[in-house]
C-alpha positions as CSV (number, residue, x, y, z in Angstrom):
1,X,0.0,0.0,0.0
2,X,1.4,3.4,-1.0
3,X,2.5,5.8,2.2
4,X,-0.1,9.0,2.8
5,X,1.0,12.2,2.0
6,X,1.9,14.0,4.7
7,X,-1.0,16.4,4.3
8,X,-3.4,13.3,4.4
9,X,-1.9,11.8,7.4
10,X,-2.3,15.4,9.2
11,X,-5.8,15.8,8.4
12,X,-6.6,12.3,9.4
13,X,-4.6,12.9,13.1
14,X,-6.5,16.4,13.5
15,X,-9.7,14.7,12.4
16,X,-9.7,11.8,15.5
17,X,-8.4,14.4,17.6
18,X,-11.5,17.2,16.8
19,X,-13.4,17.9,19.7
20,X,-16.7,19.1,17.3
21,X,-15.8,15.8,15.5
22,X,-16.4,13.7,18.9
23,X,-19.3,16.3,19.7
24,X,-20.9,15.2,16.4
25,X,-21.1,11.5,17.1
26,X,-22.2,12.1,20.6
27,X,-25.2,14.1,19.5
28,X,-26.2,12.4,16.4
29,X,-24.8,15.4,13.9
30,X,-24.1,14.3,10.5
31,X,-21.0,16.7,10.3
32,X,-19.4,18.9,12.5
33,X,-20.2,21.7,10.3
34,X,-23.4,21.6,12.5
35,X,-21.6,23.7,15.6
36,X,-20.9,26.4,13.2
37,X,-24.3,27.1,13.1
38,X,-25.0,26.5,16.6
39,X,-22.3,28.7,17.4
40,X,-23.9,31.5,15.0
41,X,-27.3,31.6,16.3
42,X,-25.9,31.5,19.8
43,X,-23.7,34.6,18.9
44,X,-26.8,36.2,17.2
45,X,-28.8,35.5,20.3
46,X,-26.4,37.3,22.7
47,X,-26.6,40.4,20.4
48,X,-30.2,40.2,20.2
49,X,-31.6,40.1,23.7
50,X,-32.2,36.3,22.9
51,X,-33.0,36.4,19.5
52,X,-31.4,34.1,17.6
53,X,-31.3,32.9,13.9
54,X,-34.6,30.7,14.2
55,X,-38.2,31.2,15.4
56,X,-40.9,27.8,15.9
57,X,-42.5,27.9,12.7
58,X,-39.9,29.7,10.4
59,X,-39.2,28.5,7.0
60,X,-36.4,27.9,6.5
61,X,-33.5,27.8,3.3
62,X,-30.9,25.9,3.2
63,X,-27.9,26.4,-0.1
64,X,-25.1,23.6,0.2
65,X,-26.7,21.4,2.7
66,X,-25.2,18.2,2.0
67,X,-24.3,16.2,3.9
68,X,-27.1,17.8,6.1
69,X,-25.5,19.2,9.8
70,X,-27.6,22.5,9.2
71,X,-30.5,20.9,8.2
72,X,-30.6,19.0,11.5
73,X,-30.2,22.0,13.5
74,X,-32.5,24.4,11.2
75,X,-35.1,21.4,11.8
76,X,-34.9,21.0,15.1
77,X,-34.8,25.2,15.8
78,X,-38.1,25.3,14.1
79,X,-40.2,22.7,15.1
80,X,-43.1,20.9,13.7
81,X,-44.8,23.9,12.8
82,X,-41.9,25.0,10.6
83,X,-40.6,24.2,7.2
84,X,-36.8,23.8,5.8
85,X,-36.1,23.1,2.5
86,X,-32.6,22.3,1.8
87,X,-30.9,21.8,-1.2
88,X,-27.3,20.8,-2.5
89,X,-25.1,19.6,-5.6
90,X,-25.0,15.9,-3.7
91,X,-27.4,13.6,-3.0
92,X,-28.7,13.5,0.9
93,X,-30.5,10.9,2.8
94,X,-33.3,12.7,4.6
95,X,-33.5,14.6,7.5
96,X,-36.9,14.2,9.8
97,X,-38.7,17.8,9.4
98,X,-36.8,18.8,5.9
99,X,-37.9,18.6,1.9
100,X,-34.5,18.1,0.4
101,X,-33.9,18.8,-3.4
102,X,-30.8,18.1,-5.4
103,X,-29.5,20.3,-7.9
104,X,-27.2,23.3,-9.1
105,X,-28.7,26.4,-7.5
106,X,-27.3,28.7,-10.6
107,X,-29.7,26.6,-12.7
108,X,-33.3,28.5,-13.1
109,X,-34.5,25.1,-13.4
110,X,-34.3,24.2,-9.8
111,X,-35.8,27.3,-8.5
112,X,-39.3,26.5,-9.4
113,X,-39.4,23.7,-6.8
114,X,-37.3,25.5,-4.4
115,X,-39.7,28.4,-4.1
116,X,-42.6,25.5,-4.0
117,X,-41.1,24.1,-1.0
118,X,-41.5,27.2,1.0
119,X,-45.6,27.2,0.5
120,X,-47.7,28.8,-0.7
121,X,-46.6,32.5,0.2
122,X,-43.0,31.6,-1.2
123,X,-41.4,33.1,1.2
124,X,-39.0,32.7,4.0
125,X,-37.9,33.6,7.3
126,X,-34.3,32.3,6.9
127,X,-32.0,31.7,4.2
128,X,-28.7,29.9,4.9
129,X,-25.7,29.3,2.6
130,X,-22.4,27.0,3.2
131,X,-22.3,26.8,-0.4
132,X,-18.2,26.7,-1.9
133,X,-17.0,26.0,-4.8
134,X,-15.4,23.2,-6.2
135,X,-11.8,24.6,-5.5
136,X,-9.4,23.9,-8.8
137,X,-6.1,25.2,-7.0
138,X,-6.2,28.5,-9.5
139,X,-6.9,30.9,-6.6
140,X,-8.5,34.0,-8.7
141,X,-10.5,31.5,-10.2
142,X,-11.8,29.8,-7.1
143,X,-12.4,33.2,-5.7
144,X,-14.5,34.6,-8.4
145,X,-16.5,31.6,-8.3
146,X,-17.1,31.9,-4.9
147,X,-18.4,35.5,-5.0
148,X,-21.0,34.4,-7.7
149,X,-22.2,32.1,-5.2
150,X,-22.5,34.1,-2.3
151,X,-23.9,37.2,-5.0
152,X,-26.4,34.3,-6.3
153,X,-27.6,33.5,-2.7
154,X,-28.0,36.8,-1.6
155,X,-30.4,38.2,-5.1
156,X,-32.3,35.2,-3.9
157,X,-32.2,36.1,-0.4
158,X,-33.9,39.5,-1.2
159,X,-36.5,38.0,-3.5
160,X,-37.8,35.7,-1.2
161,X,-36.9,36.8,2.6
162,X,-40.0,38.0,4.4
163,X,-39.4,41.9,6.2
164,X,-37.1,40.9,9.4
165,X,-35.6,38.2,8.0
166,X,-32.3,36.9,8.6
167,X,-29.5,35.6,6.9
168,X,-26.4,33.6,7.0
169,X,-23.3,32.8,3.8
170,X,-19.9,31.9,4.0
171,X,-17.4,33.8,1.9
172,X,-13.7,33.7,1.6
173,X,-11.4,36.8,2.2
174,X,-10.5,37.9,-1.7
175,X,-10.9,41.0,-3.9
176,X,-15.0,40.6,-3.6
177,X,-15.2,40.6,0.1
178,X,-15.9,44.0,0.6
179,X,-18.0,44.7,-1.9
180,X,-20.3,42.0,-0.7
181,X,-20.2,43.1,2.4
182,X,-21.1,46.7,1.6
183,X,-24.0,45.1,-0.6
184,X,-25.6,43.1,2.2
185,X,-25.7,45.6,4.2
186,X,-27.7,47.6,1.6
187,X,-30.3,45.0,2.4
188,X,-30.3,44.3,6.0
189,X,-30.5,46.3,9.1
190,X,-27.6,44.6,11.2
191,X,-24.6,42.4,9.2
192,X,-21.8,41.0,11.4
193,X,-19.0,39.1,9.7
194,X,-17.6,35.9,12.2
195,X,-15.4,33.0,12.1
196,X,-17.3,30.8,14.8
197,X,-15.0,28.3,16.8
198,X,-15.8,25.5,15.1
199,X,-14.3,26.5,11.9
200,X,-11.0,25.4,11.4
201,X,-8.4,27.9,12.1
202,X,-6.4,26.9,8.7
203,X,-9.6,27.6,6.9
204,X,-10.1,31.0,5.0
205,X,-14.0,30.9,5.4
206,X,-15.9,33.4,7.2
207,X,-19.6,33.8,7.7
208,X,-21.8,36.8,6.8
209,X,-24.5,37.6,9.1
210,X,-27.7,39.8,8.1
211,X,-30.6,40.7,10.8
212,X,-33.4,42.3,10.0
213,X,-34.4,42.4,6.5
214,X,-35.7,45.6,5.1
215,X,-37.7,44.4,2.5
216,X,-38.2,44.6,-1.4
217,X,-39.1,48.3,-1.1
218,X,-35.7,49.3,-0.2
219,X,-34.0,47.5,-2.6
220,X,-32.9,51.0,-4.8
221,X,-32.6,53.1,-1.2
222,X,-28.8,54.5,-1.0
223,X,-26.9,53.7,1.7
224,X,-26.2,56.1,4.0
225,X,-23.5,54.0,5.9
C-alpha cells in the first residue's frame, strides 16, 4: 500500500483528535459543520436580547446542505410547525422535518421547486448558505467563483426573505469581500462578519451575518453608511 501524503496523514490525526468531530457523534450530527451554526445563532442570540437565527414555525432555506449538519439544526430550531427546504449539488439521505432537493442552484430550473417548498406564500424567514465552490487550485478563479455564489444567494435572499428576515453565507477573504459586504448591508439592518470556533483555524472561510431584513421596497434606497 502506498505511504499517505503527509498532508493526508495530518488531516486524518487532526480529524480523530476534533473535539466538534467527537461532539458530532455524541449528538447524532451528521457533520461537524453543524456547531458552526449553533455557534452562529448563539452569537446572534447574545446580540439580540435572545433572538437568535430561528423562530418555531420559520421556514427555512438551506444552499449547500449536504451532507445535512444545518439541516438538522435548522429542523430541530423550528419545530413541527416550521418548514426547511434544503438543497445541494449531492445527494442526501433525509432529515426528519426537511424537503431536500438536489440540484445546481445557478440553474433556473431548480428554483421552481425550491420556491414551492416554501408554500404557498413563497417566502422565508431564513435563508442559509455554506455553499463553496469546487476549488481547482487556480486561486483568482476559485475566488470569483465563490463571490457568484455568495452574490447568487444573496439576489435570492432579497427575493424571497420575508421583512425581518435573517441571513447567513460563508465567503472567503478575496478581492470581492468588501464589496459584498457593503451590498448586504444595503439590504439588512444589522450584518456581522464571524469566524465561529468550530471552523478550522487553517480555513479562510468566514460567515456573513444579516438581521433584520428591510424588504423589497428598499432594494434602490442609497446607503447612508
Amino acid at each position: 500500500m502506498a505511504n499517505r501524503r503527509p498532508s493526508s496523514a495530518r488531516w486524518l490525526e487532526e480529524h480523530r483528535n476534533d473535539p466538534y468531530v467527537a461532539a458530532a457523534r455524541r449528538d447524532g450530527y451528521r457533520s461537524r459543520a453543524a456547531y458552526k451554526l449553533i455557534e452562529i445563532d448563539a452569537a446572534l442570540a447574545a446580540r439580540s436580547q435572545g433572538r437568535g437565527l430561528f423562530r418555531p414555525g420559520d421556514v427555512v432555506v438551506e444552499l449547500g446542505a449536504a451532507p445535512g449538519g444545518w439541516t438538522q439544526v435548522a429542523a430541530s430550531r423550528v419545530g413541527d410547525q416550521g418548514r426547511v427546504v434544503a438543497m445541494d449539488l449531492l445527494p442526501m439521505d433525509p432529515v426528519p422535518g426537511a424537503l431536500i432537493l438536489q440540484g445546481d442552484f445557478l440553474d433556473e430550473t431548480i428554483l421552481e421547486p425550491l420556491r414551492a417548498g416554501m408554500g404557498p406564500t413563497g417566502q422565508a424567514d431564513v435563508l442559509l448558505s455554506d455553499m463553496a465552490p469546487n476549488m481547482t487550485g487556480f486561486k483568482v478563479a476559485d475566488q470569483g467563483r465563490g463571490s457568484l455564489l455568495v452574490e447568487a444567494a444573496l439576489d435570492f435572499a432579497v427575493e424571497v426573505l420575508r421583512p425581518g428576515g435573517r441571513i447567513v453565507m460563508k465567503l472567503f477573504q478575496g478581492p470581492d469581500f468588501h464589496a459584498l459586504v457593503r451590498s448586504t448591508r444595503l439590504h439588512f439592518s444589522s450584518i456581522k462578519v464571524e469566524k465561529p470556533p468550530a471552523s478550522r483555524d487553517r480555513s479562510a472561510e468566514l460567515y456573513l451575518i444579516g438581521s433584520g431584513f428591510k424588504g423589497r421596497s428598499d432594494l434602490f434606497k442609497e446607503n447612508d453608511d
